[in-house]
Structures are given as structure tokens and as C-alpha cells.
Backbone bond lengths (Angstrom), bond angles and torsions (degrees), N, CA, C in turn:
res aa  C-N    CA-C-N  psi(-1)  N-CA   C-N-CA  omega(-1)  CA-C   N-CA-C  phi
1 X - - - 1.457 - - 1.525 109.17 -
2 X 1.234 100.12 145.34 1.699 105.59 -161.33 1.649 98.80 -107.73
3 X 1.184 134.22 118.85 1.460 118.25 164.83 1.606 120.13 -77.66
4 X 1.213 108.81 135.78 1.765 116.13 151.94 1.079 98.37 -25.21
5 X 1.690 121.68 164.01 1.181 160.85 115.66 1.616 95.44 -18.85
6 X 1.380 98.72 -103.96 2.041 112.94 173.56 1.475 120.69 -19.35
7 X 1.441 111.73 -28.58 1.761 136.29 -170.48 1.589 102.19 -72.68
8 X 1.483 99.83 -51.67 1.405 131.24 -151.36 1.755 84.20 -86.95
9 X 1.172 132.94 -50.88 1.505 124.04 -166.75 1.830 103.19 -90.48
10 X 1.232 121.87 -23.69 1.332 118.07 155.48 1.691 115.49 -49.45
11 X 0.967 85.27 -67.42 1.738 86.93 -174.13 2.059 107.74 -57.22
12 X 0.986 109.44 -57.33 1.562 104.97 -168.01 1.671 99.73 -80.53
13 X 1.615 138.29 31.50 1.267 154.28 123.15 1.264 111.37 -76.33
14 X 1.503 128.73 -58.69 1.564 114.72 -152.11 2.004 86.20 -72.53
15 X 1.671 115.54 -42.99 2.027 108.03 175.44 1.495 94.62 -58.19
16 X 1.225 157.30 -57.96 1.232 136.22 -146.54 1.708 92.74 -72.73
17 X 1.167 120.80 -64.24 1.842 122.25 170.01 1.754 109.06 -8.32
18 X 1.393 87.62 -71.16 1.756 114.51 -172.35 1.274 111.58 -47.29
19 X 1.394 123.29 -43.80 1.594 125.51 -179.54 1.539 133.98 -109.51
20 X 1.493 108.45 3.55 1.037 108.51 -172.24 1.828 111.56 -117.99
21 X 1.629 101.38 145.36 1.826 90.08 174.76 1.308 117.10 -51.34
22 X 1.256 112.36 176.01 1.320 114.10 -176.53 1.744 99.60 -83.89
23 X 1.627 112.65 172.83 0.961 95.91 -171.98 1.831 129.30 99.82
24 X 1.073 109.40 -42.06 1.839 153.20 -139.67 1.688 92.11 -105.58
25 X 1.210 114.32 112.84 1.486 105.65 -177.26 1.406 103.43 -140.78
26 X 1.333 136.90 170.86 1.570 141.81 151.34 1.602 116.26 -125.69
27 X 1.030 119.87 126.13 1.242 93.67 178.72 1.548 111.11 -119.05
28 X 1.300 130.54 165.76 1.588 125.21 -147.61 2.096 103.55 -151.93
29 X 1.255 86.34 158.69 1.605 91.98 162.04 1.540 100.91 -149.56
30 X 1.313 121.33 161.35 1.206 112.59 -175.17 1.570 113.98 -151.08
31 X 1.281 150.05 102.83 1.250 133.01 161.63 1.451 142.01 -145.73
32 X 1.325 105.02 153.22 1.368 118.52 -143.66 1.339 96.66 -99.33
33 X 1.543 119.89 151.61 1.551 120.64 -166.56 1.662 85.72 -150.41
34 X 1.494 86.37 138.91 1.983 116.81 -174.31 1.370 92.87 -126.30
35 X 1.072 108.84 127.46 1.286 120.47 -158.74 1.529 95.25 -101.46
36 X 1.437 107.42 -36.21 1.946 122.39 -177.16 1.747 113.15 -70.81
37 X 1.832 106.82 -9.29 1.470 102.53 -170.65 1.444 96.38 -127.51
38 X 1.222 125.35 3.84 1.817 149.45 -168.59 1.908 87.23 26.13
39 X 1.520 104.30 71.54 1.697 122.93 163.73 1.602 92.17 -125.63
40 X 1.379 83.53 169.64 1.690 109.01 154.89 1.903 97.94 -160.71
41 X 1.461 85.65 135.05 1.337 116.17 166.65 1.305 115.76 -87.52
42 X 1.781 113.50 130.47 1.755 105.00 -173.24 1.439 98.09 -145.60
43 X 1.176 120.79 162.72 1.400 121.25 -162.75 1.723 93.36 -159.13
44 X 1.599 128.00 101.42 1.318 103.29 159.27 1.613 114.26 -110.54
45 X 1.157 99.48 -168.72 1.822 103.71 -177.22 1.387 109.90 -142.51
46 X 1.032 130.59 94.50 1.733 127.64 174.71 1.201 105.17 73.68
47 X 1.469 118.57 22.42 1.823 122.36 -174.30 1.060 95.25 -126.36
48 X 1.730 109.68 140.63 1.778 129.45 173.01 2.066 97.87 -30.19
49 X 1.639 113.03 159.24 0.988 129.19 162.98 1.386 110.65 -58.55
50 X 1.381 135.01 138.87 1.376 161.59 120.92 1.251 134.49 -8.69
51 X 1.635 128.50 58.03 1.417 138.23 -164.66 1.257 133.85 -59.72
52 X 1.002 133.14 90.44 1.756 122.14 -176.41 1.526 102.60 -108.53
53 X 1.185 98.36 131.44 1.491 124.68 170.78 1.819 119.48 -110.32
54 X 1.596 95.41 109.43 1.072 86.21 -161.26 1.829 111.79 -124.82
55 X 1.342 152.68 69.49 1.074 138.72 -134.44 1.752 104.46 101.90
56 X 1.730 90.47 -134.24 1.388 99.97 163.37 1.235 117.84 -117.29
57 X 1.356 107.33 26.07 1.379 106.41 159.56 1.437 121.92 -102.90
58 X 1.621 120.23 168.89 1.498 136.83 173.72 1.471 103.02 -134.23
59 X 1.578 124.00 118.37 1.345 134.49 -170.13 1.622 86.53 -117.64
60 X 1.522 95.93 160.55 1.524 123.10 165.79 1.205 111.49 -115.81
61 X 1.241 120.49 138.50 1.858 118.27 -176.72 1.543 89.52 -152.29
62 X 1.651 104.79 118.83 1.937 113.88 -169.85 2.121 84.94 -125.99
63 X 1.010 131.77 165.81 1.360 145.50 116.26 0.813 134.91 -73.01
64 X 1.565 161.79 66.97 1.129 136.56 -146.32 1.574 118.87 -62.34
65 X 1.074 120.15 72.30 1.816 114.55 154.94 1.890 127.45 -99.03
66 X 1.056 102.24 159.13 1.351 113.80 173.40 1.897 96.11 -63.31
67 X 1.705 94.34 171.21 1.177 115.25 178.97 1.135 109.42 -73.14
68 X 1.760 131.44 157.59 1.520 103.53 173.97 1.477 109.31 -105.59
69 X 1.697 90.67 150.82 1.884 109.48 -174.02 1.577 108.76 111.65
70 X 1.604 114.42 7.66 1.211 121.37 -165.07 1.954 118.92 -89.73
71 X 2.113 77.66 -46.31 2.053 93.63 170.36 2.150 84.86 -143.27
72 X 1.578 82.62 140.88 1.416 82.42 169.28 1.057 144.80 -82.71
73 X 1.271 102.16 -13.43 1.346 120.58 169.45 1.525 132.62 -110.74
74 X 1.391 97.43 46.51 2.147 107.00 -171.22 1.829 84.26 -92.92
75 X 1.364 89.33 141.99 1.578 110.47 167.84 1.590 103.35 -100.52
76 X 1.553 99.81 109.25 1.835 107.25 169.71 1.228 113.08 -74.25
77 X 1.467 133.90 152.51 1.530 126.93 159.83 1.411 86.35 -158.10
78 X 1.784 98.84 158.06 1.304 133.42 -163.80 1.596 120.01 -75.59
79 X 0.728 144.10 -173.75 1.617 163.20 150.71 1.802 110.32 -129.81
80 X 1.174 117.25 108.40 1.636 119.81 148.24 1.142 111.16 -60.08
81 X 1.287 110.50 155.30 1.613 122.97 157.81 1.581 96.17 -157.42
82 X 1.274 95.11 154.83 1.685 119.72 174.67 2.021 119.34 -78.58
83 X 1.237 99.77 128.62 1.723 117.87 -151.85 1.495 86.79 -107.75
84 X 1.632 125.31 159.83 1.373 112.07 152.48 1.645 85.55 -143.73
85 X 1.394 115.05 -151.41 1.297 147.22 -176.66 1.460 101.77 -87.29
86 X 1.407 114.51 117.79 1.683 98.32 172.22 1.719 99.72 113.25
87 X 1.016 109.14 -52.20 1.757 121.87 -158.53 1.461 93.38 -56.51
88 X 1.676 113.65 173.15 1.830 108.46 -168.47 1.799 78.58 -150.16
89 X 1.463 106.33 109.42 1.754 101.28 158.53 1.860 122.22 -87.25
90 X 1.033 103.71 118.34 1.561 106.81 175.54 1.536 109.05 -78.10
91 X 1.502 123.13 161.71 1.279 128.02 178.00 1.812 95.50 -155.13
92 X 1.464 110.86 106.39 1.141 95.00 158.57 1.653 138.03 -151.60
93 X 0.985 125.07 -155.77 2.072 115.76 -171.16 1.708 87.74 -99.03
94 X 1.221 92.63 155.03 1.691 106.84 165.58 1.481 101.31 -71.66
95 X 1.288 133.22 -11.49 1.533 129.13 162.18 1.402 114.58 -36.37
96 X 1.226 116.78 -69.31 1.557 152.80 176.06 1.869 102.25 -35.33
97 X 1.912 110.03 -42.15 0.782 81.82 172.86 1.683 128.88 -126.81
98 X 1.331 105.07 14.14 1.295 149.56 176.40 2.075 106.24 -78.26
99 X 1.358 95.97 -4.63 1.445 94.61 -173.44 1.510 110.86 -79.02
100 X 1.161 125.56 113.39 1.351 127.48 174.65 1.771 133.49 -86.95
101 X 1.442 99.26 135.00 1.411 88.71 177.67 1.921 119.13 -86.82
102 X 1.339 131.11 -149.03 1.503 122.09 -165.95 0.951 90.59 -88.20
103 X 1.579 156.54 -21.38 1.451 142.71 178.64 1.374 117.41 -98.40
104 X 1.501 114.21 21.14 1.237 122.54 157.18 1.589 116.16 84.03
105 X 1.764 114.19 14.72 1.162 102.69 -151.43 1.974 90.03 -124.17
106 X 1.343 105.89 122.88 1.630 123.28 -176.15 1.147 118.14 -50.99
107 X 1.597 107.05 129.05 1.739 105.86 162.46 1.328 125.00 8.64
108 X 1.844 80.66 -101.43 1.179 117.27 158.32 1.652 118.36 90.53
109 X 1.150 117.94 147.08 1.471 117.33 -165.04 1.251 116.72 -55.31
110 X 1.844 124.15 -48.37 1.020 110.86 -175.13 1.686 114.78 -71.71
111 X 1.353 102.55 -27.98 2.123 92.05 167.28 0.982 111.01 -84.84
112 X 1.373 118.57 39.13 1.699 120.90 177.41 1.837 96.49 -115.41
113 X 1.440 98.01 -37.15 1.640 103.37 -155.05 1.702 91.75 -89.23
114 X 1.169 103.29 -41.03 1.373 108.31 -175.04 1.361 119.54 -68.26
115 X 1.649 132.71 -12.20 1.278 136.21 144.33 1.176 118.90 -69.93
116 X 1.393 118.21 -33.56 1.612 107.87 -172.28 1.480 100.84 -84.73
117 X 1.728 130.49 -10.71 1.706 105.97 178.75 1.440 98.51 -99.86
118 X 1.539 122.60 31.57 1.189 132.00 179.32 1.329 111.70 -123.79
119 X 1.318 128.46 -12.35 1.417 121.73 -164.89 1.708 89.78 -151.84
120 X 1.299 109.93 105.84 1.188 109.58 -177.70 1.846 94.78 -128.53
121 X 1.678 129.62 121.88 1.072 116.74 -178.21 1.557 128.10 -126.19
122 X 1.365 154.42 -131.12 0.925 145.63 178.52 1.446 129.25 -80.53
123 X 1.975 96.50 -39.47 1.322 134.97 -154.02 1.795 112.54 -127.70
124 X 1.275 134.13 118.60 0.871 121.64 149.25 1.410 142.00 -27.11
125 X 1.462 78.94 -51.02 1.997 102.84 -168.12 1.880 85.01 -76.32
126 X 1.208 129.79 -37.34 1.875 107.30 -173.55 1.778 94.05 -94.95
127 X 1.315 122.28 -19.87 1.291 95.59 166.79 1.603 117.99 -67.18
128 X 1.170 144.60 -13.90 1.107 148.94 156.64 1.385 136.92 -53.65
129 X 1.298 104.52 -42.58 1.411 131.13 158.05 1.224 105.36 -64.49
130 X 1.147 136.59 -79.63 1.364 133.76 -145.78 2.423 90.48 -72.88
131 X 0.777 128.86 -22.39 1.406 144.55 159.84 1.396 104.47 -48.77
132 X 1.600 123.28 -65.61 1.332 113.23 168.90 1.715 129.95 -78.76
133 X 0.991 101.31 -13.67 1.697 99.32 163.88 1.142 106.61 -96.11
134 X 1.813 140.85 6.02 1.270 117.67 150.87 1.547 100.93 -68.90
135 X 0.860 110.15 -69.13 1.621 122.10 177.33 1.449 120.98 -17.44
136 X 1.431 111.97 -48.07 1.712 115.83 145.27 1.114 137.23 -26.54
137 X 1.874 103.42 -62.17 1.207 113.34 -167.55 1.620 97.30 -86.33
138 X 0.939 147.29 -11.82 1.435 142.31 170.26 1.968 91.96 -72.19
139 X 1.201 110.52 -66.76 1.311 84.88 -154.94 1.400 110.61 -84.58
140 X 1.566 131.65 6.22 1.251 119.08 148.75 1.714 88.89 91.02
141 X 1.269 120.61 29.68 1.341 119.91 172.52 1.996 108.94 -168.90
142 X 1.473 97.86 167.66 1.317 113.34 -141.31 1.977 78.29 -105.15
143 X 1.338 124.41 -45.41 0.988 151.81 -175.70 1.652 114.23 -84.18
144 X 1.836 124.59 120.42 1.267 121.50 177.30 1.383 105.59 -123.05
145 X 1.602 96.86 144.14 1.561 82.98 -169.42 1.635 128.53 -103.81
146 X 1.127 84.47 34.26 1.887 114.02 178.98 1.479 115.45 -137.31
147 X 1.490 125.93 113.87 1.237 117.27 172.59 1.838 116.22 -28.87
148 X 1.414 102.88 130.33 1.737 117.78 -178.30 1.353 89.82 -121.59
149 X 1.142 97.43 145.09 1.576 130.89 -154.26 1.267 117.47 -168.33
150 X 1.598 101.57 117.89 1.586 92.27 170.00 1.964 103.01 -178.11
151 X 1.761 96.37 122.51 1.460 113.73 176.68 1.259 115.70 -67.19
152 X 0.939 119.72 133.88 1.835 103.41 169.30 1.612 105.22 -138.41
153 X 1.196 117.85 112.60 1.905 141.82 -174.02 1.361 106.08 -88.29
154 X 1.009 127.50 84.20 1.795 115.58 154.45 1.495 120.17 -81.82
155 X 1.218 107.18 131.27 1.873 129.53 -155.45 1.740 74.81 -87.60
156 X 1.331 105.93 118.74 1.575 104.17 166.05 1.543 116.83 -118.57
């Protein structure tokens, strides 16, 4: 027997519930890519929205759930969306966009979205890089003071 995605984040919510102080949260995004149905299944929880860039477009795809460890008993479920060849899924922490420069003023999504339909490159792994040394040079430091985080999937 195969579990859901939603199956799979039910269950490791109601153990995170079970063992942790109150207070005590994780928060997650998660998604799964079928290469035979060109979907991906995504599920986050108290984590920034879910970016796919696909063409010349940049979509947002959120679930609305709590963080997990928050209520023990929230029922997660998924959102599909349609994948092709080419397309780039982002995954990332509110670190990423919560990162501030010396005048106190955030990333932030739209200079998040607006680099990525600007900098599109060979490699995941150097689009990532070059993602966190923008992020540098905005905040004028080597050091962030919020976990930064961020997946980046190219549908090949």
C-alpha cells in the first residue's frame, strides 16, 4: 500500500503533535513530480507559496495548512498542477524572503519573482547559487539571520 502525499503529512503531523512542546512547529512544502502524467503534487504547511515558472510565466500554488505540530488533528490535502519540459519548480523558507537589507526593507516575493523571470540558467544547482548571492548582495551580508532555503526542480 502506497500512501498519499496528504496521508504521509497527516500522519508525520498528528507524531510531530504527539512529541513536541507546545509552541514547537515545523513548517514544510513538499512536491512530488510524475513524470508519466507531466503533474506534480504539492502540499505545503505554514511554508511560503510554491513557484513554477513555466514559459513566460511565474505561478503561485499555496495549500492553505497550518504548520505541522500546531493542531493534531488538521486534515492536509494536495493541489495538482500541470508540469511540462522546460518548466523550473521553486520551493522555498520565508528566510529567503524575510531576508533583510541595512534599511530594514525585505526581499520579498516580488524581488524574488522578478529575478527568477529574469535569470533563467542552465543549471538548477547554479541557478541557486547565483539566487543566494543575489540575496547577499541585497542584504549586504555574508550571514542571514533566518534559515534560507530554497529547492529548485527543472522538469527535463
Amino acid at each position: 500500500h502506497t500512501q498519499s502525499l496528504a496521508e504521509l503529512l497527516n500522519n508525520v503531523n498528528r507524531t510531530i503533535f504527539s512529541v513536541t512542546e507546545k509552541n514547537k512547529f515545523i513548517t514544510c512544502a513538499l512536491a512530488l513530480l510524475d513524470r508519466e502524467t507531466s503533474t506534480a503534487t504539492i502540499i505545503t504547511a505554514g511554508h511560503p507559496q510554491i513557484l513554477l515558472h513555466s514559459g513566460t510565466s511565474l505561478n503561485e500554488y499555496r495549500t492553505q495548512h497550518l504548520a505541522l505540530g500546531i493542531q493534531g488533528n488538521t486534515s492536509f490535502s494536495t493541489q495538482l498542477i500541470p508540469i511540462k519540459k522546460n518548466d523550473t519548480l521553486y520551493l522555498i523558507t520565508d528566510g529567503i524572503l524575510e531576508a533583510s537589507n541595512p534599511q530594514k526593507e525585505q526581499f520579498g516575493m516580488e524581488r524574488l519573482q522578478s529575478w527568477i523571470i529574469g535569470s533563467r540558467t542552465s543549471t538548477a544547482e547554479k541557478h541557486s547559487t547565483l539566487l543566494m548571492d543575489e540575496i547577499r548582495r541585497f542584504t549586504v551580508t555574508k550571514e542571514l539571520k533566518d534559515d534560507a532555503t530554497i529547492v529548485i526542480a527543472s522538469i527535463l
